[in-house]
N, C-alpha and C positions, 0 to 999 in steps of 0.2 A: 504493500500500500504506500510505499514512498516513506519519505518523511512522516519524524511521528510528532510534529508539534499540530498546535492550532491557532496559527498567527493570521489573526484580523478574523477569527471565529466568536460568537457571544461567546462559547465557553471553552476552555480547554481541556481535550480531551485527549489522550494519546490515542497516536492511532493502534499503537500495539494493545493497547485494552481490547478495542474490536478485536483484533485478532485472535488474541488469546480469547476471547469469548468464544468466539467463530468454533475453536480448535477443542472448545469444553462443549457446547453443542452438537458439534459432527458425532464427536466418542459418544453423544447419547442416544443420537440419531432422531427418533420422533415421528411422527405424522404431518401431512400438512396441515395446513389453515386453512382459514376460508379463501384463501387465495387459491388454492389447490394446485401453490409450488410445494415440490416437495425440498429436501435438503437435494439431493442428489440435481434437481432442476438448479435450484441455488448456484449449485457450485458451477454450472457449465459456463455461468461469465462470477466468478467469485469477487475476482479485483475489483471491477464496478461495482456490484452489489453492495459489496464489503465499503468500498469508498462513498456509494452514494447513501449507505445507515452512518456512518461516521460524518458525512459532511451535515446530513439535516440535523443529527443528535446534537453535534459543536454548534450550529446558530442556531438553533431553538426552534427550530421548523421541524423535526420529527414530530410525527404523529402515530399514537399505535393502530391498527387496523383491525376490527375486529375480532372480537376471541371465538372460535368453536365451540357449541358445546357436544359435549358428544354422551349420552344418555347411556350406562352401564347395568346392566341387574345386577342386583346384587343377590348371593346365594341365600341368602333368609326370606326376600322379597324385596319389594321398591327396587328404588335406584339411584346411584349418584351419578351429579354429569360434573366430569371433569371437562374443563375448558383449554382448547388449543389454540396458542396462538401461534401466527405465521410464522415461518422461519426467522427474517429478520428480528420480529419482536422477542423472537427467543433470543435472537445475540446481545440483542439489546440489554432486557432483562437481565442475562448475566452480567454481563457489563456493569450492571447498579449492583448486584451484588456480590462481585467481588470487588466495589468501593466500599460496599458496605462490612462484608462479613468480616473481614479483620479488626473495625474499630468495635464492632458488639458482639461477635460472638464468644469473647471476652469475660465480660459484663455477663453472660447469662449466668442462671443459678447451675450449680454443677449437678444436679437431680435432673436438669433438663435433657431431656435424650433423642429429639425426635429431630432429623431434615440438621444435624448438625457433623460436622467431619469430625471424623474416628468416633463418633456414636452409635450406637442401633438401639429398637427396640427390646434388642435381645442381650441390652448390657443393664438395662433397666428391669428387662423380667429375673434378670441375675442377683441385681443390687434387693429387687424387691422380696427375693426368694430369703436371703441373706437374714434383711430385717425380718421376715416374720417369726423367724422364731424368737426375737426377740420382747415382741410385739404381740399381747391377746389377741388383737382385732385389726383388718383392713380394709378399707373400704374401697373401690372399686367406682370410680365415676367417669361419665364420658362425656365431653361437650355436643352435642348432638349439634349436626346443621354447623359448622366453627366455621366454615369457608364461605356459605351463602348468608353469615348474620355478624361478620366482627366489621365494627361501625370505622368509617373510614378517616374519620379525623383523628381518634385516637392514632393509629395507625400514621396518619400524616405526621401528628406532635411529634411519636415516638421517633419516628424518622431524622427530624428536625432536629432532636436534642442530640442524633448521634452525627450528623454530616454538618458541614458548613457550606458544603459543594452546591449552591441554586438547580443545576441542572439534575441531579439527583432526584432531587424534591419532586422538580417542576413533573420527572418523568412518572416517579410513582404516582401522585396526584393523576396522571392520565393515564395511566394503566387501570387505575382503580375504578374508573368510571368509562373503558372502552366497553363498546358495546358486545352484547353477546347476543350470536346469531346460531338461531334454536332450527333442527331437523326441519321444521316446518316454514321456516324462511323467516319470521319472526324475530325483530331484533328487540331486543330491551337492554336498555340504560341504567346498569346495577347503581344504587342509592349506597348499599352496604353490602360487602362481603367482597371477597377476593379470590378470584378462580382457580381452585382446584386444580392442579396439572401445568401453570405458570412456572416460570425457571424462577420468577420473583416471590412468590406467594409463601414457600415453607419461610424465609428469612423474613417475609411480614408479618407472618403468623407468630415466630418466637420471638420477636420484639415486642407484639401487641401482649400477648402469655406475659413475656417477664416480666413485664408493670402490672399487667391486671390480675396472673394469678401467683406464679411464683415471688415476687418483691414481697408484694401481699399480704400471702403466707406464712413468707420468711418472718416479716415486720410485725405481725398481729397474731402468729401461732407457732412460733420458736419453737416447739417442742414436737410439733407434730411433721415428721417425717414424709417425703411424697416421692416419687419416680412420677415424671411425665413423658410420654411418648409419644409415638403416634402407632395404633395397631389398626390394623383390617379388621375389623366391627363384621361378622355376617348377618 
């Protein structure tokens, strides 16, 4: 991509970010979006593509493109719809967090275990195993719905208290409110929640948790022990 400054851009943004994001997206590979490019269509002109997401993100002209959703059953009954976005918006995403993960993933509580590196849910079904014998009683709770109901400003503050970067901000704020376009052609304008299946979303969700429920916790129930993860519910 050339040179990696952003001279006479609103922001600056290396271009080696893009790329490195670019290079954390391909190893994860994906589905399309509504655009119904795929990664593999992406890459047949990359350098453009790759220059024309870096040049709109640096002036403040990107814009996300709507998210997919795409409707799952799930083995109990109902369904979750996880939400796709286009390739670009994937690079993008990353892009915000890896500015982000390094300054908070930090800061989280270390009971936290879910969407974070060198974690799994299976070091917290370990931790939790550990404590119960130490322990009468556990209790067992789930935030039902946490991706189509965690309120968006919260969310923005948290953001806010950890970056100083504007373009950061500016891009979560429109991610949060791209639109989402349903099997039936249907678009709707999410108010609150955060989609499901974003490269953004697990690092918005454990920012919004460690204020709201872990700090919390910590702050007002010292004594009372917890593992948080994230588990497949049937």
């Amino acid at each position: 991509m050339g040179e990696t400054g952003s001279a006479g851009k609103s922001y600056y943004i290396p271009k080696s970010l893009i790329w490195n994001a670019y290079l954390k997206v391909s190893g994860n590979k994906g589905v399309a979006g509504v655009d119904g490019q795929s990664l593999t269509e992406f890459e047949r002109d990359l350098r453009n593509n790759l220059f024309k997401l870096w040049n709109r993100m640096s002036s403040g002209s990107y814009l996300s493109g709507p998210v997919k959703a795409v409707p799952i059953p799930k083995p109990g009954g109902g369904t979750r719809v996880p939400g796709v976005p286009t390739v670009a918006d994937r690079i993008a995403q990353t892009a915000v967090a890896m500015i982000l993960e390094p300054d908070v993933d930090p800061v989280f509580h270390a009971d936290s275990y879910g969407y974070r590196p060198g974690k799994s849910a299976l070091d917290a079904v370990e931790v939790c195993k550990q404590r119960c014998w130490r322990r009468p009683w556990v209790v067992d709770l789930d935030i039902q719905g946490f991706f189509d109901n965690v309120p968006h400003a919260q969310i923005v503050a948290a953001v806010e208290k950890h970056t100083d970067l504007p373009w950061v901000v500016l891009y979560v704020k429109r991610w949060l409110v791209a639109p989402v376009r349903h099997p039936d052609g249907s678009r709707v304008v999410p108010v609150k929640g955060t989609p499901q299946g974003s490269a953004i979303s697990p690092l918005l969700s454990n920012l919004f948790l460690h204020y709201a429920l872990d700090s919390w916790l910590a702050r007002n129930f010292p004594v009372v022990r917890f593992e948080r993860g994230r588990f497949r519910r049937s």
